[in-house]
BADODO-116584 format. One record per residue (C-alpha): chain; residue number from 1; x, y, z; residue in one letter. Coordinates in Angstrom, 3 decimals. Layout:
REM BADODO-116584
+----+-----+----------+----------+----------+----+
! ch !   i !       xx !       yy !       zz ! aa !
+----+-----+----------+----------+----------+----+
!  A ! NUM !        X !        Y !        Z !  a !
...
+----+-----+----------+----------+----------+----+
REM end
This chain:
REM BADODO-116584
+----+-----+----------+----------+----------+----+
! ch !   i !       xx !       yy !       zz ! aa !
+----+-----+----------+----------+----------+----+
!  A !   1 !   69.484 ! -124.328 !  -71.434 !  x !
!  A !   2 !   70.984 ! -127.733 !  -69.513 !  x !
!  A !   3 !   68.407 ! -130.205 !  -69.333 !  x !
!  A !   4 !   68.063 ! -130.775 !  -65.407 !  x !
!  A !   5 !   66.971 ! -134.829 !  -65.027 !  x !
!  A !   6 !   65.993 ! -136.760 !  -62.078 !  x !
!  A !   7 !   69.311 ! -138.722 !  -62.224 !  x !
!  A !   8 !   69.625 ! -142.324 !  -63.346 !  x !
!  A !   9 !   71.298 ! -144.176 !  -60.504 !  x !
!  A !  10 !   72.388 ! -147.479 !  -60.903 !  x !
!  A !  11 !   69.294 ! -149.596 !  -59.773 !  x !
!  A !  12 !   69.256 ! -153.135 !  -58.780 !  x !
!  A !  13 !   65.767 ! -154.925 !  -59.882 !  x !
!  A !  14 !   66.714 ! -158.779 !  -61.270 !  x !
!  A !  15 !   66.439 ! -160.855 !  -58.512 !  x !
!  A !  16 !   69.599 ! -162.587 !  -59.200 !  x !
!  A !  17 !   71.744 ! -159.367 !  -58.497 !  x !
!  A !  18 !   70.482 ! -159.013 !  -55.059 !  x !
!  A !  19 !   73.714 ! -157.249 !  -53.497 !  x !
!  A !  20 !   76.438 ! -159.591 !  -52.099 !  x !
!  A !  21 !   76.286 ! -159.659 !  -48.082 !  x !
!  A !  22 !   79.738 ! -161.714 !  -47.591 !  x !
!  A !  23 !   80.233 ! -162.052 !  -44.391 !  x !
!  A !  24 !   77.444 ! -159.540 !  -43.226 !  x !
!  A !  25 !   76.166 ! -161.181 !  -39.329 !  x !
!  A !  26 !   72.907 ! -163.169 !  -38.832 !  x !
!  A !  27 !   71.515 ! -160.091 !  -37.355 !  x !
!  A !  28 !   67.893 ! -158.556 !  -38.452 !  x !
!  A !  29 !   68.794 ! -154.973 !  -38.567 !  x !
!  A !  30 !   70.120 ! -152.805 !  -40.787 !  x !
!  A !  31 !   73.714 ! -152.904 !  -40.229 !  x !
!  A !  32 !   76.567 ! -152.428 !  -42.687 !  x !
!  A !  33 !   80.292 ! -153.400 !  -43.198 !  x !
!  A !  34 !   81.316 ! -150.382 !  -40.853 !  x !
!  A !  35 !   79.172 ! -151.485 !  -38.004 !  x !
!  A !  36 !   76.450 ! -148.638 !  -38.430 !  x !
!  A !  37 !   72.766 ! -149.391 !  -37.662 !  x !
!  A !  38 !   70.174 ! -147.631 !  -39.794 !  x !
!  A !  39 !   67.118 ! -147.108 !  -37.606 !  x !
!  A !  40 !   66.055 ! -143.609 !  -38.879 !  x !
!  A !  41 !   64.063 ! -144.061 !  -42.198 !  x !
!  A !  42 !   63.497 ! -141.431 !  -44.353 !  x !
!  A !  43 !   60.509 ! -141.771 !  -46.924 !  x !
!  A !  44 !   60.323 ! -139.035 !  -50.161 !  x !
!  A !  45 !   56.473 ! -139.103 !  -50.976 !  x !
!  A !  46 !   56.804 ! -136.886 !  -54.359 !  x !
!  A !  47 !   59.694 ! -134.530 !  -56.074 !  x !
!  A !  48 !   57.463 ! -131.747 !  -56.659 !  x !
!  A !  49 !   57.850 ! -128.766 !  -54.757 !  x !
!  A !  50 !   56.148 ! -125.643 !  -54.098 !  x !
!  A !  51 !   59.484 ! -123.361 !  -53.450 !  x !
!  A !  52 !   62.302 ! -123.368 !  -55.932 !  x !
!  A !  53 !   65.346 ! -122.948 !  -53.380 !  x !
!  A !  54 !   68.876 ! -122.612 !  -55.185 !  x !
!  A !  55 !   70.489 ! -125.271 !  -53.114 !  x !
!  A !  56 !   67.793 ! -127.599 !  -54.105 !  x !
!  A !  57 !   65.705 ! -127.369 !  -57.102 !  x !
!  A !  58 !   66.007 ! -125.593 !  -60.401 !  x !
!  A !  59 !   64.255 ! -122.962 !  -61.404 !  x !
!  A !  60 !   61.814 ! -124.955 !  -63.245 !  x !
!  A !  61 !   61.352 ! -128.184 !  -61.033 !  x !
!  A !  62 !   62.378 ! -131.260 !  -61.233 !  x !
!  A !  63 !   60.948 ! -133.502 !  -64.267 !  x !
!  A !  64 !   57.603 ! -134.872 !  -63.240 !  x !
!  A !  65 !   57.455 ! -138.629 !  -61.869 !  x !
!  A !  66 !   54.806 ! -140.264 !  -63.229 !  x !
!  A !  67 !   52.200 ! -141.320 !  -61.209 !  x !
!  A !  68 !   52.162 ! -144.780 !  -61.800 !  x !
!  A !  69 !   55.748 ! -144.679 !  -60.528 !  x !
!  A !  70 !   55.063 ! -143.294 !  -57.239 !  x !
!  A !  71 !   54.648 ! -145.100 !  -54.345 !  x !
!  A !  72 !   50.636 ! -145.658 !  -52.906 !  x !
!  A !  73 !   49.758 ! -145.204 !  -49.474 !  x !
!  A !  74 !   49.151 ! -148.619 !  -49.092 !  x !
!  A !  75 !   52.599 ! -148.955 !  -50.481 !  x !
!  A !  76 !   54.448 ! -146.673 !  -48.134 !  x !
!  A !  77 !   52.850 ! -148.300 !  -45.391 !  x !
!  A !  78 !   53.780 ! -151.473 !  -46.267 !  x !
!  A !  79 !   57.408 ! -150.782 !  -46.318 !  x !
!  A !  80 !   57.080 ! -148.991 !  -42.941 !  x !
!  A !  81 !   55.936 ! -151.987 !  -41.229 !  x !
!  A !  82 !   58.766 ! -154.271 !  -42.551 !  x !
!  A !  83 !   61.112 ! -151.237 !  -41.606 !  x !
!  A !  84 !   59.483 ! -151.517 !  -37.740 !  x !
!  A !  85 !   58.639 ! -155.160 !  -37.027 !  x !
!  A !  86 !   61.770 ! -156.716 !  -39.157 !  x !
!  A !  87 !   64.297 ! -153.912 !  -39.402 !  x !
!  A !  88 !   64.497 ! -152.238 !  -36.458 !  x !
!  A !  89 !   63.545 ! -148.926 !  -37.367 !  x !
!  A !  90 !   62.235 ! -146.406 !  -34.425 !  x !
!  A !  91 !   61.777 ! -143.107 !  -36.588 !  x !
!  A !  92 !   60.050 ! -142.287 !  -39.659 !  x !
!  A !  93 !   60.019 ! -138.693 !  -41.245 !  x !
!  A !  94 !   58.459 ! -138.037 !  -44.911 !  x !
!  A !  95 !   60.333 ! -135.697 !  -46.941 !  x !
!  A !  96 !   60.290 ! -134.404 !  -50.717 !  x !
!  A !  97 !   60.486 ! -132.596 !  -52.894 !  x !
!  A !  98 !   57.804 ! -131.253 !  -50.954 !  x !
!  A !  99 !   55.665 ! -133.693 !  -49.050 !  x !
!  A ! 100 !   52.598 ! -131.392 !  -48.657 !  x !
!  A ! 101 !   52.210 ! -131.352 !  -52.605 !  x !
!  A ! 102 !   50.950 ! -134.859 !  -52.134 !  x !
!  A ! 103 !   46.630 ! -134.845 !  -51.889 !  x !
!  A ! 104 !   46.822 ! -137.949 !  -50.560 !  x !
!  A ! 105 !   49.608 ! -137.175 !  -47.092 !  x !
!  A ! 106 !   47.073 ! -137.248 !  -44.312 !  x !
!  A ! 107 !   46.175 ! -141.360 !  -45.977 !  x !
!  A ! 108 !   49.922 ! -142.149 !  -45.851 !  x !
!  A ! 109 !   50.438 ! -140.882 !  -42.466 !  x !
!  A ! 110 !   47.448 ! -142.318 !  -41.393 !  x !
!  A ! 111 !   48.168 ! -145.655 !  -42.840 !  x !
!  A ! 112 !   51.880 ! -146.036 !  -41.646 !  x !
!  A ! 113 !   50.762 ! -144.555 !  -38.004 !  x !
!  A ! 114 !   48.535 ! -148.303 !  -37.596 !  x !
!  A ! 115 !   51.806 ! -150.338 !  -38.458 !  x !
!  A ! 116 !   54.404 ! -148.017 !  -36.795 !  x !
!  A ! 117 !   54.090 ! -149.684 !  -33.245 !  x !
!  A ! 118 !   55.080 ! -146.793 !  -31.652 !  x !
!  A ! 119 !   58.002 ! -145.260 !  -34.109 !  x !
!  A ! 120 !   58.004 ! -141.497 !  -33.790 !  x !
!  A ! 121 !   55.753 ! -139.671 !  -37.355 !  x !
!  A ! 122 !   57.725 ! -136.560 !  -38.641 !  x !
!  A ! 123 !   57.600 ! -134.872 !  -41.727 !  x !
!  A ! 124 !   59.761 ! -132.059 !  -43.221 !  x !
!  A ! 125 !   58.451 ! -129.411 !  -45.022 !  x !
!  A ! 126 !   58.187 ! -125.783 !  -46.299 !  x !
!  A ! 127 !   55.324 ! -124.880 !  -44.265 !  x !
!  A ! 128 !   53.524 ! -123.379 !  -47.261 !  x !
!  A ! 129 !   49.669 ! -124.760 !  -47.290 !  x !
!  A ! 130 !   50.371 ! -126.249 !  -43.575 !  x !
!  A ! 131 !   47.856 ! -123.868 !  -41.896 !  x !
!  A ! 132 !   45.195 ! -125.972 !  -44.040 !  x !
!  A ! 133 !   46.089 ! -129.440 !  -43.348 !  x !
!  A ! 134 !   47.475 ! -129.388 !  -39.806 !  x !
!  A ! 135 !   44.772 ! -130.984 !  -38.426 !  x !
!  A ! 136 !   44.653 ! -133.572 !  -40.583 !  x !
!  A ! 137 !   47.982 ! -134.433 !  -40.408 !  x !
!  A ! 138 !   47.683 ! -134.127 !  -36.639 !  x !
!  A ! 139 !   44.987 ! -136.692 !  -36.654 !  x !
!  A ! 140 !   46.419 ! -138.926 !  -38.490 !  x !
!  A ! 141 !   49.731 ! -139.620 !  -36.353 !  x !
!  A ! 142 !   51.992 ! -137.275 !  -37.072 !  x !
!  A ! 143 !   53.923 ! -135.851 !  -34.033 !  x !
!  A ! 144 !   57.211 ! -133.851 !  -34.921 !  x !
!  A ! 145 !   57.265 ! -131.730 !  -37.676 !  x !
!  A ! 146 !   60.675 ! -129.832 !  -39.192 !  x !
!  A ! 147 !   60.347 ! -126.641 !  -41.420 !  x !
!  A ! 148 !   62.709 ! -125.409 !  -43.733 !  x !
!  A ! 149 !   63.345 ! -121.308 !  -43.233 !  x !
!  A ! 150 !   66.251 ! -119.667 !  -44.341 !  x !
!  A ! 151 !   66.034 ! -116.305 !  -43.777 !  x !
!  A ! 152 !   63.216 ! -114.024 !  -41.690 !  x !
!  A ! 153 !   63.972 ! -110.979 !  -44.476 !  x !
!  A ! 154 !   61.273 ! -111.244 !  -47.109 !  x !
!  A ! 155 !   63.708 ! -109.999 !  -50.022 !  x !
!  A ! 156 !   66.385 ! -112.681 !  -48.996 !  x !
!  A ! 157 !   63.737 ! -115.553 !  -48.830 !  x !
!  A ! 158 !   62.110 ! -114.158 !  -52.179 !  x !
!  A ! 159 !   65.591 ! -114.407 !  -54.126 !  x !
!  A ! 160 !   66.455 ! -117.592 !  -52.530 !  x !
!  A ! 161 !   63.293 ! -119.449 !  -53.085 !  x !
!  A ! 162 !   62.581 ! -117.958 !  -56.155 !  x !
!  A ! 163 !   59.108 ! -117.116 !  -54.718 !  x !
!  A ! 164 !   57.426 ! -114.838 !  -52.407 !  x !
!  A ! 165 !   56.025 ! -116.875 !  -50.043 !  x !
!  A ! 166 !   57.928 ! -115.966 !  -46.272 !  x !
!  A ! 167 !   54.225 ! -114.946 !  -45.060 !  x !
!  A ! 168 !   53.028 ! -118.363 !  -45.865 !  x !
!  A ! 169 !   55.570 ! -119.920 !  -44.246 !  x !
!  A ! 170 !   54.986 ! -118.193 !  -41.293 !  x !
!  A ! 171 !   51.508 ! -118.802 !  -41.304 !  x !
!  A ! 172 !   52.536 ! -122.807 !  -41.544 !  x !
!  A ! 173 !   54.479 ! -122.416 !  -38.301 !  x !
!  A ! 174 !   51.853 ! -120.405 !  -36.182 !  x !
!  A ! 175 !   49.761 ! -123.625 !  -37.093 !  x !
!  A ! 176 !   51.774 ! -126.711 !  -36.217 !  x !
!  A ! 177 !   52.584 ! -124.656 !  -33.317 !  x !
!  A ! 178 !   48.616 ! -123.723 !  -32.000 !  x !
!  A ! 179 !   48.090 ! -127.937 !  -33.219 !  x !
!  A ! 180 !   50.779 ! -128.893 !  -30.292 !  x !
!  A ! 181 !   54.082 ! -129.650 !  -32.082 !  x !
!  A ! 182 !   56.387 ! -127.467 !  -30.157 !  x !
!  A ! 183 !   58.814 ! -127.432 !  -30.021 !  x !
!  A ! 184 !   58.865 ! -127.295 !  -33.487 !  x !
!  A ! 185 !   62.043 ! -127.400 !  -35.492 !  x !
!  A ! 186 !   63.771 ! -124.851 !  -38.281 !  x !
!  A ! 187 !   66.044 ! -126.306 !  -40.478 !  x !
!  A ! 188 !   68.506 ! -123.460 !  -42.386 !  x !
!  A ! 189 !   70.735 ! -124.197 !  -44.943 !  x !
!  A ! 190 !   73.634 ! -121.725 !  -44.508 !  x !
!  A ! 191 !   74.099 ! -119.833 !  -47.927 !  x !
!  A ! 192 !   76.784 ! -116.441 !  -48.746 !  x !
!  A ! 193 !   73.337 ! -114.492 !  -49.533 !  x !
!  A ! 194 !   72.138 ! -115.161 !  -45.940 !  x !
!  A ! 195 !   74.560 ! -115.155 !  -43.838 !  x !
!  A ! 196 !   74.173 ! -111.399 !  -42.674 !  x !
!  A ! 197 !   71.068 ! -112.679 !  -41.708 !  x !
!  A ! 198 !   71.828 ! -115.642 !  -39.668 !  x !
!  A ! 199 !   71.439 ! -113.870 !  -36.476 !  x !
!  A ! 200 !   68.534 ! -111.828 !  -37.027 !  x !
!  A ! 201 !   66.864 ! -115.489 !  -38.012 !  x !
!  A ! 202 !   68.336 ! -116.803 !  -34.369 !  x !
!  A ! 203 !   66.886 ! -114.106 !  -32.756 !  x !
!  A ! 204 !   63.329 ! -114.646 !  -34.272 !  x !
!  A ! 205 !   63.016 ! -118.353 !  -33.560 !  x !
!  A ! 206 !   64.682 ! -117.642 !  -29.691 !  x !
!  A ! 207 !   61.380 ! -115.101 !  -29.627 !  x !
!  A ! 208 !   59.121 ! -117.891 !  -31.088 !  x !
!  A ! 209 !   59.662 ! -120.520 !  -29.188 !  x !
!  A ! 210 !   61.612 ! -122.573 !  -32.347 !  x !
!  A ! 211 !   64.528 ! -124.560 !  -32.119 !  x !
!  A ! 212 !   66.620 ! -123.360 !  -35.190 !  x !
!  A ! 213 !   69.408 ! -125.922 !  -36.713 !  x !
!  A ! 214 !   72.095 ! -124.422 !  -39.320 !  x !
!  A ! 215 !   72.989 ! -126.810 !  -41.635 !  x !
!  A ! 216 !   76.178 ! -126.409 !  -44.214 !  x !
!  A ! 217 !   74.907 ! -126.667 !  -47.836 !  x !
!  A ! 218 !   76.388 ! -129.872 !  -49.528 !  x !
!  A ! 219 !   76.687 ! -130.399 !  -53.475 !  x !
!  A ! 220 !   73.199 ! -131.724 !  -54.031 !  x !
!  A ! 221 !   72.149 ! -128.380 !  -55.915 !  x !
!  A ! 222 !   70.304 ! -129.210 !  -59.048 !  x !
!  A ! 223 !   72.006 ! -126.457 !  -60.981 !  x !
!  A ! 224 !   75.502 ! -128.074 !  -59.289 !  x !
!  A ! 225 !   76.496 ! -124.531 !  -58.463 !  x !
!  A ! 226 !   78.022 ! -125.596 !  -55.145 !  x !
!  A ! 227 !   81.618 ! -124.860 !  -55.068 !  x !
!  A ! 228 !   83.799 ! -126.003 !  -51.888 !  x !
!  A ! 229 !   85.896 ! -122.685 !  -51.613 !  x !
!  A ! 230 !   82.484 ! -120.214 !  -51.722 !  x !
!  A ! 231 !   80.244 ! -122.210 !  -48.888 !  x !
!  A ! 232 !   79.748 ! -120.639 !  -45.459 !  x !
!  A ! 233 !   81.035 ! -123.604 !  -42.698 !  x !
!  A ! 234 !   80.230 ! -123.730 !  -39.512 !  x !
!  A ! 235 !   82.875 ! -122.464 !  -37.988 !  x !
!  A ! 236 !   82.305 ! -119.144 !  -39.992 !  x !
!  A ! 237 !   79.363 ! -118.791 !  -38.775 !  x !
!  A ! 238 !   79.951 ! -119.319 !  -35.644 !  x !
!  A ! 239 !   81.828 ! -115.930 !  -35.614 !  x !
!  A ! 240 !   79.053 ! -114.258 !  -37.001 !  x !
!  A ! 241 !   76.661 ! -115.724 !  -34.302 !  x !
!  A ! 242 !   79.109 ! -115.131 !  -31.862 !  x !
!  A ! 243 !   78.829 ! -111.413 !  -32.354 !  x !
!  A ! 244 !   75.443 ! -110.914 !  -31.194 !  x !
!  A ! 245 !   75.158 ! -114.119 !  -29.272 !  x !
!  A ! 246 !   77.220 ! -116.186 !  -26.020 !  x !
!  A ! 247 !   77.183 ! -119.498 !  -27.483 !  x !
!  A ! 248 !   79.056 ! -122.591 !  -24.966 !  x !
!  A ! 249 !   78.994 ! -125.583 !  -24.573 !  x !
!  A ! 250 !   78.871 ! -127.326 !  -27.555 !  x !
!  A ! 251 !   77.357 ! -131.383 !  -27.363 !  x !
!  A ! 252 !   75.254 ! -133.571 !  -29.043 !  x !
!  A ! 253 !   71.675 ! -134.691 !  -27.433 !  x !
!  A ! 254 !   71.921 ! -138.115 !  -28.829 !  x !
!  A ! 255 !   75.529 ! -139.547 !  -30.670 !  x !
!  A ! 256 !   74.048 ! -140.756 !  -33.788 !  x !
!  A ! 257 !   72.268 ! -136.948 !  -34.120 !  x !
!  A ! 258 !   73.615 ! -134.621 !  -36.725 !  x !
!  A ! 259 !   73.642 ! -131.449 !  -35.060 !  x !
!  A ! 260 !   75.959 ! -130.258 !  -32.735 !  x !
!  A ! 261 !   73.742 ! -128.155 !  -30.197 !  x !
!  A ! 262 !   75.428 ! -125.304 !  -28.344 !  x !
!  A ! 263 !   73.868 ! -123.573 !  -25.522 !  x !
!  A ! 264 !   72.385 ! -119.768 !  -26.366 !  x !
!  A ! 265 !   73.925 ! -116.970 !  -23.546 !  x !
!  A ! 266 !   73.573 ! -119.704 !  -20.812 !  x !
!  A ! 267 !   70.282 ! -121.502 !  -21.940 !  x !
!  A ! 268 !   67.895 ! -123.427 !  -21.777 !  x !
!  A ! 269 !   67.617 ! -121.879 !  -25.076 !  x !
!  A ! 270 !   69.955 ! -123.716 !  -27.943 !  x !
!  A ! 271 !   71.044 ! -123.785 !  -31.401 !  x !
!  A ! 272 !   71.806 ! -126.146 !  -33.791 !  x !
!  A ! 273 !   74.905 ! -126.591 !  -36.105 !  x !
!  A ! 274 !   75.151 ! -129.265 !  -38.780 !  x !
!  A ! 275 !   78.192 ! -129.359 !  -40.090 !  x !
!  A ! 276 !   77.873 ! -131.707 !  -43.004 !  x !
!  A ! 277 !   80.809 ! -130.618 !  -44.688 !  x !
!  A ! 278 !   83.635 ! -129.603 !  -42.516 !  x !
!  A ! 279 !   82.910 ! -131.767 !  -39.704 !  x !
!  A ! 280 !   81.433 ! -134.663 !  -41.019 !  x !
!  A ! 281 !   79.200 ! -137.261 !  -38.810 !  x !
!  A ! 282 !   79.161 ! -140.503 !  -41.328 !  x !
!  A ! 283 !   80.265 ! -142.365 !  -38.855 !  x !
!  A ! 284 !   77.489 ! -142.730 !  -36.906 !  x !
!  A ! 285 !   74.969 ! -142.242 !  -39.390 !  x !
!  A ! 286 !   71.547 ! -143.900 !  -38.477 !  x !
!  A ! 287 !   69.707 ! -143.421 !  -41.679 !  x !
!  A ! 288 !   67.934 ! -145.468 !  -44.465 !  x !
!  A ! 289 !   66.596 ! -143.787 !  -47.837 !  x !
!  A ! 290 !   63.575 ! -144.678 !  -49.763 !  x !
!  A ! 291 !   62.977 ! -142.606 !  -52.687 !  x !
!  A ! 292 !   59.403 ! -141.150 !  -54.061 !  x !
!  A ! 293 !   60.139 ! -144.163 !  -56.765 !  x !
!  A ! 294 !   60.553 ! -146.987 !  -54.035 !  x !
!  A ! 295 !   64.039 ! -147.779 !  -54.258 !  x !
!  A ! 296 !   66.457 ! -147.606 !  -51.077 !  x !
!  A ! 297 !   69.104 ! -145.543 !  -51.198 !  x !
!  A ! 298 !   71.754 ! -146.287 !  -48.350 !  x !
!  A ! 299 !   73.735 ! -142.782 !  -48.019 !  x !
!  A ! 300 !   72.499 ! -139.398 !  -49.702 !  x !
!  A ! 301 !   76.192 ! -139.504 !  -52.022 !  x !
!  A ! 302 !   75.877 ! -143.079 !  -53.361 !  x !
!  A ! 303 !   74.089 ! -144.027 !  -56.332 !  x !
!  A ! 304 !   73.623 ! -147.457 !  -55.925 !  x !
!  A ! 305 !   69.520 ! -147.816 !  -55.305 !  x !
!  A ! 306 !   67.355 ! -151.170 !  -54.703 !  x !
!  A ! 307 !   63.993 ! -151.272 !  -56.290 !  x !
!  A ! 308 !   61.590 ! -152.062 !  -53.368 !  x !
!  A ! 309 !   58.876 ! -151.246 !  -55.957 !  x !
!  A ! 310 !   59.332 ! -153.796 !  -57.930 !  x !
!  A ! 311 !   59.578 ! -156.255 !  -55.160 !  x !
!  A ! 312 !   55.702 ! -154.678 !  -53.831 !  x !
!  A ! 313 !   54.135 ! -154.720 !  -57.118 !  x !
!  A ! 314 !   55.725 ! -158.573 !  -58.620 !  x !
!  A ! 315 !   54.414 ! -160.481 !  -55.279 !  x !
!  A ! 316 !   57.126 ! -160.708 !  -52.985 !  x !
!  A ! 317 !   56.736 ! -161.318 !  -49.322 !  x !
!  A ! 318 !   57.666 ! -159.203 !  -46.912 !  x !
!  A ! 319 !   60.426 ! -161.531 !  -45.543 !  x !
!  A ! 320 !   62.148 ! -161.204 !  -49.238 !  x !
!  A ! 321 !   61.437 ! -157.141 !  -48.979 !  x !
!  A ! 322 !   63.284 ! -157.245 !  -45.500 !  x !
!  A ! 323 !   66.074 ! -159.282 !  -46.897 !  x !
!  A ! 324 !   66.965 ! -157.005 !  -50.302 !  x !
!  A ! 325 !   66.322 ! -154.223 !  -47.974 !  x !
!  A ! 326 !   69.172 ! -155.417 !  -45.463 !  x !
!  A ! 327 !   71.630 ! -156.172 !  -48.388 !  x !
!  A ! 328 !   71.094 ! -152.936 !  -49.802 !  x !
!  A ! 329 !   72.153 ! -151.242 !  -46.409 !  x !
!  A ! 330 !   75.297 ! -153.533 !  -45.724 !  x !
!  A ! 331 !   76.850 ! -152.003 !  -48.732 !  x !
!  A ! 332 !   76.792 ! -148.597 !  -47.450 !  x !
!  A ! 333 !   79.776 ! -146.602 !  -48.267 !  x !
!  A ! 334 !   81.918 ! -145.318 !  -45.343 !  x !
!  A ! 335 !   81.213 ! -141.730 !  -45.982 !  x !
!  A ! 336 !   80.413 ! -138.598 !  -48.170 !  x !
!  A ! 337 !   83.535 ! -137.942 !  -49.812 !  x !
!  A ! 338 !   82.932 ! -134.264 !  -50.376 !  x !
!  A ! 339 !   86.432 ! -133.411 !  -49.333 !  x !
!  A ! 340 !   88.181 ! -136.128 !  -51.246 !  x !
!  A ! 341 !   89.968 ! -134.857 !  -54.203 !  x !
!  A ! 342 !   88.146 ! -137.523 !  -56.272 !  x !
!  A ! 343 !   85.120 ! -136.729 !  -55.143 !  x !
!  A ! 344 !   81.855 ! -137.154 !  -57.511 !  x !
!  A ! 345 !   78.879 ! -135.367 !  -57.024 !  x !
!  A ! 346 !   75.966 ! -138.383 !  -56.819 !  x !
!  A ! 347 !   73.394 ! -138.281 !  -60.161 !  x !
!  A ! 348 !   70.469 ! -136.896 !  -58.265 !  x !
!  A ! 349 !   69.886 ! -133.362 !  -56.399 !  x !
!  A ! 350 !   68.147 ! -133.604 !  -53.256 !  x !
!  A ! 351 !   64.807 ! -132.604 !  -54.112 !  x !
!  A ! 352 !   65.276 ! -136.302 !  -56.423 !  x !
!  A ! 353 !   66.610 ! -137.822 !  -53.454 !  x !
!  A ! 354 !   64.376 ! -136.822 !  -50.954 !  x !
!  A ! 355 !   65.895 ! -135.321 !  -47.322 !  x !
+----+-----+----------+----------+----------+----+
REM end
């Protein structure tokens, strides 16, 4: 069996190989060489995971993180304050791995909610164990949540996740939904095995009051069994919607968001297509990584990481944080690469990466 590792990116932590900003502008934000200004930040709290989905994880996890190699609460928050007040930063979602596997979530929201000054609280997640803890999380500042749901067909969901847990997940979004977050979002990663499906799974959230986003699977499969010429892209299924479904209109709500929304037979009612692959949106990419270990990690494809954590835990101030922080951004690379024909897959899967 092929060992499945974390990925070992290459990580800046000597202070003397701070990345070069030649020629970057006196500016506070996170901007980089193609003009792009990160102020979405994305925050992995743990790689574990409670569902085992092809496209993500493998079957038997992800190696363990220690502990002591996690970032704290206090931690997390810390960061999120320098990523308000000094960055620029107006929205903050937690991801995984899965971010309800941490005991301690409701304390991290909690925390980074006093520093936020306003900055929108999200969090992505499977939903599983969500009926138990929406309060909490409610309490404590969250106020958008995104769950991931493939497929409304139990067998599909069981042989996709590797576990039978659909009624859970269901169960998660009757919760956030009776707690107020509605409309709440469902993320689906379009895969072969589902596609069939893809309308039925339209036609559940349109009676549920969800607002369902299709997103094209990229190569950030632990098992790296993603293959260019056997993923379903948009514009596939878009024929397949299109069969049960009048869909016009196609726009975005915002120009640095990632899905293309198109309006469902007339409206209000829309879905969501992220076309990751075959239409790519890099160029107007918002976004700023920090991993469950504390380093930033400018685009989901390059490798390069800055250790924040070692920054937090060796004394420095937060105007020294801000400033790695905003060198590690300026050297963001233009784009993805997946359709390049030298394309390389980056070290770590997204479940190590965090969404």
């Amino acid at each position: 069996m092929t060992a499945i590792a974390l990925g070992v990116p290459a990580i800046r932590r000597d202070p003397a190989r701070m990345p070069t900003t030649f020629e970057r502008p006196d500016v506070a934000g996170l901007v980089d060489r193609f003009g792009r200004v990160a102020r979405d930040l994305r925050v992995s709290v743990t790689e574990k995971c409670s569902l085992r989905c092809t496209y993500c994880m493998p079957e038997a996890g992800l190696p363990p993180i220690a502990r002591s190699n996690l970032l704290t609460p206090p931690e997390i928050a810390r960061l999120v304050a320098i990523a308000v007040r000094d960055l620029g930063v107006r929205d903050l979602r937690f991801t995984g791995g899965e971010p309800l596997m941490r005991a301690d979530l409701a304390e991290i929201i909690a925390l980074s909610s006093a520093v936020a000054q306003g900055a929108s609280i999200s969090m992505t997640t499977n939903g599983i164990g969500l009926d138990h803890r929406i309060r909490q999380l409610v309490d404590a500042g969250l106020t958008r949540i995104n769950i991931s749901l493939d497929t409304v067909d139990r067998d599909h969901f069981s042989r996709l996740t590797r576990r039978d847990r659909l009624p859970s997940v269901f169960a998660g979004i009757r919760a956030a939904q009776d707690a107020g977050l509605a409309p709440l979002k469902i993320n689906a990663v379009l895969m072969r095995d589902t596609l069939a499906g893809a309308a039925d799974l339209l036609e559940w959230a349109l009676a549920n009051g969800c607002r369902l986003r299709f997103i094209e699977q990229m190569p950030l499969d632990a098992d790296e069994a993603w293959a260019r010429d056997n993923m379903v892209d948009a514009a596939e299924l878009l024929t397949v919607l299109g069969d049960r479904f009048a869909l016009t209109q196609p726009h975005r709500e915002d120009p640095s968001a990632p899905a293309e929304e198109w309006l469902v037979d007339g409206g209000p009612a829309t879905v969501g297509i992220i076309a990751s692959v075959t239409r790519s949106f890099c160029e107007s990419c918002d976004r700023t990584r920090v991993t469950a270990e504390g380093t930033v990690r400018s685009c989901l494809f390059g490798d390069d990481e800055t250790d924040l954590r070692a920054l937090l835990r060796d004394g420095a101030d937060d105007a020294t944080i801000a400033e790695w922080w905003r060198a590690a951004m300026w050297g963001k690379q233009a784009g993805h690469g997946i359709n390049a024909a030298d394309f390389i897959r980056p070290l770590r899967s997204m479940g190590a990466i965090g969404g």
